[in-house]
VOMI-256788 format. One line per field, with one value per residue: residue in one letter; y negated, z, x negated of N, C-alpha, C in turn; residue number from 1. Coordinates in steps of 0.2 Angstrom, whole numbers, always signed. Atoms other than C-alpha are relative to their C-alpha. Layout:
N
nuvo = [a,...] .
nnorth = [Y,...] .
nup = [Z,...] .
neast = [X,...] .
canorth = [Y,...] .
caup = [Z,...] .
caeast = [X,...] .
cnorth = [Y,...] .
cup = [Z,...] .
ceast = [X,...] .
marfi = [NUM,...] .
// end
This chain:
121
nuvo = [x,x,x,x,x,x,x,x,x,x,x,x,x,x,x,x,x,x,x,x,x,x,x,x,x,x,x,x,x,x,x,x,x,x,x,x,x,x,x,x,x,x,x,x,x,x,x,x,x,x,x,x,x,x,x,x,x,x,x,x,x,x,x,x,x,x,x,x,x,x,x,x,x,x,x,x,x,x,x,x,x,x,x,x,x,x,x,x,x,x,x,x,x,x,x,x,x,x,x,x,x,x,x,x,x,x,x,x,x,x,x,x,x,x,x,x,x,x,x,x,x] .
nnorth = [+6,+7,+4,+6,+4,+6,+5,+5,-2,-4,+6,+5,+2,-4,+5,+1,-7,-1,+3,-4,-4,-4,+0,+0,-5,+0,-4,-8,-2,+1,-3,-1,+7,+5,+5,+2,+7,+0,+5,-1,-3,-7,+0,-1,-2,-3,-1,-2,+5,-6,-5,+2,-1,+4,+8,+5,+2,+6,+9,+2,+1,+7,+5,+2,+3,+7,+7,+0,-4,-4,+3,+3,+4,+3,+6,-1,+4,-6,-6,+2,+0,-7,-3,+4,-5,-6,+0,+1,-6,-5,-4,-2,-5,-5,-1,-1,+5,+5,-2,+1,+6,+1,-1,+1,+7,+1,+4,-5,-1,+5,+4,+0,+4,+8,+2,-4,+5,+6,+2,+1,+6] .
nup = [+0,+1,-4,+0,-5,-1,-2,+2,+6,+6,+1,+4,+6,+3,+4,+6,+1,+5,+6,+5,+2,-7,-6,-5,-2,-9,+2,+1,+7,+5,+6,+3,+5,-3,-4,-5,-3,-8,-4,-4,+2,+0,+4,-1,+5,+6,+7,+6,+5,+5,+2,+5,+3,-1,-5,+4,-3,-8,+2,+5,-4,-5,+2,+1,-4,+1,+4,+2,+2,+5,+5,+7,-2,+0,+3,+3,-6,-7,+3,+1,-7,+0,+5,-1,-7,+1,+2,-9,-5,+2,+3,+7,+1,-3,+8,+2,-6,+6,+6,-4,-2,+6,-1,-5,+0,+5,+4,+4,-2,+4,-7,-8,+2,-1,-5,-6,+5,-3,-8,-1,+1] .
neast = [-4,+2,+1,+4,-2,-2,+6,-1,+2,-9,-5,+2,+3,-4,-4,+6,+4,-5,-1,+3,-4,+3,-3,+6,-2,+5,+6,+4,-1,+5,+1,+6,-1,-4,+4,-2,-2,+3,-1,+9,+5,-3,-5,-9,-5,+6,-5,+0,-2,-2,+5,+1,-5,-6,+4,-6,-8,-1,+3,-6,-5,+3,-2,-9,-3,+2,-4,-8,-4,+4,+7,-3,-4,+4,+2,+6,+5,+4,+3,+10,-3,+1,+6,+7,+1,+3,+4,+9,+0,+3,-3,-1,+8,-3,-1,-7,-5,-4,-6,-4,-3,-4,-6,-5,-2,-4,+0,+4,+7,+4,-3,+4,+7,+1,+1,+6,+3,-2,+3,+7,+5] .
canorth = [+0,-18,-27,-42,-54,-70,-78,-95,-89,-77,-90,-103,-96,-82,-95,-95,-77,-73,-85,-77,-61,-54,-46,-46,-32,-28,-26,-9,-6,-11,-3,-1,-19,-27,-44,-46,-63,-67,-80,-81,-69,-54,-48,-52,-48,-41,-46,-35,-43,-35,-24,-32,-22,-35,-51,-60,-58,-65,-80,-82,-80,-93,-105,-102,-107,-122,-130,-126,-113,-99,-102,-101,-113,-126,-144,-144,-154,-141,-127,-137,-139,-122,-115,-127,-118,-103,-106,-113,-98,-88,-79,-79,-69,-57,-44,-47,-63,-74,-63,-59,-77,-81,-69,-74,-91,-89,-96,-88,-85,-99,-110,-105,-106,-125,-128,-118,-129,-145,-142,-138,-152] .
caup = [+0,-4,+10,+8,+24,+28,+26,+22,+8,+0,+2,-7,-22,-25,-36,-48,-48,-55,-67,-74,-75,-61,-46,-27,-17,+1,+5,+10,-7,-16,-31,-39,-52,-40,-34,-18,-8,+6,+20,+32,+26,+28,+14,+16,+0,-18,-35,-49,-66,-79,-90,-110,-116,-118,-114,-130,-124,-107,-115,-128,-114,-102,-115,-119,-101,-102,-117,-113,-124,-137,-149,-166,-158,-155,-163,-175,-165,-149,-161,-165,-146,-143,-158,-148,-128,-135,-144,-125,-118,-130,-137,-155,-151,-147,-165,-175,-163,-181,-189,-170,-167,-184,-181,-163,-169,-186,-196,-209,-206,-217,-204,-189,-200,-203,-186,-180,-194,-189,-170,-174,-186] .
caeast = [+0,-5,-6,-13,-18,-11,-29,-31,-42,-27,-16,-26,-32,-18,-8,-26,-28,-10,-11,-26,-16,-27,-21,-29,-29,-34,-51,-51,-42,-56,-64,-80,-78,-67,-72,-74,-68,-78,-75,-91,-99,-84,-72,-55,-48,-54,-47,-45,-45,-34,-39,-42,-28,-13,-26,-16,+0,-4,-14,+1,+14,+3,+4,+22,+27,+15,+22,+39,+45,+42,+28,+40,+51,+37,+33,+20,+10,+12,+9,-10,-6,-6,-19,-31,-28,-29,-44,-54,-46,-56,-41,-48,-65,-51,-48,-35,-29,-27,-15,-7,-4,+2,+15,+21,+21,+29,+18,+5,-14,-20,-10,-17,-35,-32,-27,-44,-52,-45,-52,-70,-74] .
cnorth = [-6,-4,-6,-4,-8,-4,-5,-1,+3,-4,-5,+2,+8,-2,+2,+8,+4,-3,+2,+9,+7,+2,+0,+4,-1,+2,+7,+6,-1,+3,-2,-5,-3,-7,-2,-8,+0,-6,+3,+5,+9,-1,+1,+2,+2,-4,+4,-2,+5,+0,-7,+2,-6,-6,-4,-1,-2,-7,-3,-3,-5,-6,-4,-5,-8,-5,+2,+2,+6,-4,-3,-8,-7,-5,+2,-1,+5,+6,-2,+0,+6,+4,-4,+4,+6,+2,-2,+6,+6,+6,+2,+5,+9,+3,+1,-5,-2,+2,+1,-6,-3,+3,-1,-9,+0,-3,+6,-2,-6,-5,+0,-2,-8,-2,+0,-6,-7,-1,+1,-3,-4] .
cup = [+0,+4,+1,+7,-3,+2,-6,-9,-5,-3,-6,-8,-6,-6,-8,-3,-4,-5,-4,-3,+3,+7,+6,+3,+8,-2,+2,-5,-3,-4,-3,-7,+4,+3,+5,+2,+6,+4,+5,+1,+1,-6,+3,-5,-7,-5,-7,-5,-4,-6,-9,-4,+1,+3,-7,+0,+4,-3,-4,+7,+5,-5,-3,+6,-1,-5,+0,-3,-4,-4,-7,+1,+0,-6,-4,+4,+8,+1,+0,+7,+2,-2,+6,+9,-2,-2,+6,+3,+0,-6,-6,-1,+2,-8,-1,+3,-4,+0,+7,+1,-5,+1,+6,-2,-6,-5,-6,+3,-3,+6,+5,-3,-1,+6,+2,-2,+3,+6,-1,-6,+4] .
ceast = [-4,+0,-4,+1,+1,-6,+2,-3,+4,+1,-2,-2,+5,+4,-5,+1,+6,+0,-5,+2,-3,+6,-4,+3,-3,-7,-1,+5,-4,-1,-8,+3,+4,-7,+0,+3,+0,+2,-5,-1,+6,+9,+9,+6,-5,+5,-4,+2,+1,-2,+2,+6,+7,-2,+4,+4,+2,-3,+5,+6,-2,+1,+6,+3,-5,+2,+8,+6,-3,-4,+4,+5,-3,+1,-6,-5,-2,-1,-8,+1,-3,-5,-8,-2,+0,-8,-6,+2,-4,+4,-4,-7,+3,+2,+6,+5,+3,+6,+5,+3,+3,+7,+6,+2,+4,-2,-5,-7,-4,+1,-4,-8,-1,+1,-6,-6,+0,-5,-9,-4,-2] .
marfi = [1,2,3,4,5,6,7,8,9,10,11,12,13,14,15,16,17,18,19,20,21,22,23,24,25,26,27,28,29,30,31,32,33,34,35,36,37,38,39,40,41,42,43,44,45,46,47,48,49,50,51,52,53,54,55,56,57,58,59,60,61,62,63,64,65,66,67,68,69,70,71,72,73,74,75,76,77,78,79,80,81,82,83,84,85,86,87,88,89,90,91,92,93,94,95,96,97,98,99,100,101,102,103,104,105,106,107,108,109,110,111,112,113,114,115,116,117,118,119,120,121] .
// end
């Protein structure tokens, strides 16, 4: 069972560690790759970062609620908006992210290339 404590540490950076699509565990849940989270000098908690499988659906789905809707739905503007927080998140070093994101956003591949275009002149 999960029981995380009510430290101040949890508490403080639990908020961050969801939003990266990590979970945090007890520490004597750990695991060989987990990260510990120390407070003077003794772990209080671990976080495991999720796995790679399904990392474009979370960065898409994080940038959905950030700008406020689905992707197709989007302005142009918070499509380049969008193409651009993906692109610092890293999403495009991910394979096959173009043509994924082309198609949650509803555009063609060329598109998302001229956006990708546009940001690194």
């Amino acid at each position: 069972m999960n029981k995380l404590p009510r430290h101040p540490l949890v508490l403080a950076v639990k908020p961050v560690i969801e939003a990266l699509g990590a979970t945090m565990v007890a520490a004597e849940e750990r695991e060989p790759g987990d990260l510990p989270l120390r407070w003077e000098g003794q772990t209080v908690a671990a976080v495991r970062m999720a796995p790679l499988h399904g990392a474009l659906d979370r960065l898409i789905d994080q940038v959905e609620r950030e700008l406020g809707g689905p992707l197709p739905t989007l302005t142009r503007e918070h499509k380049q908006q969008a193409i651009r927080l993906l692109d610092e998140r890293g999403a495009f070093t991910l394979r096959r992210a173009v043509e994924d994101v082309a198609d949650a956003m509803g555009v063609s591949r060329i598109t998302v290339y001229n956006y990708l275009n546009a940001l690194h002149r």
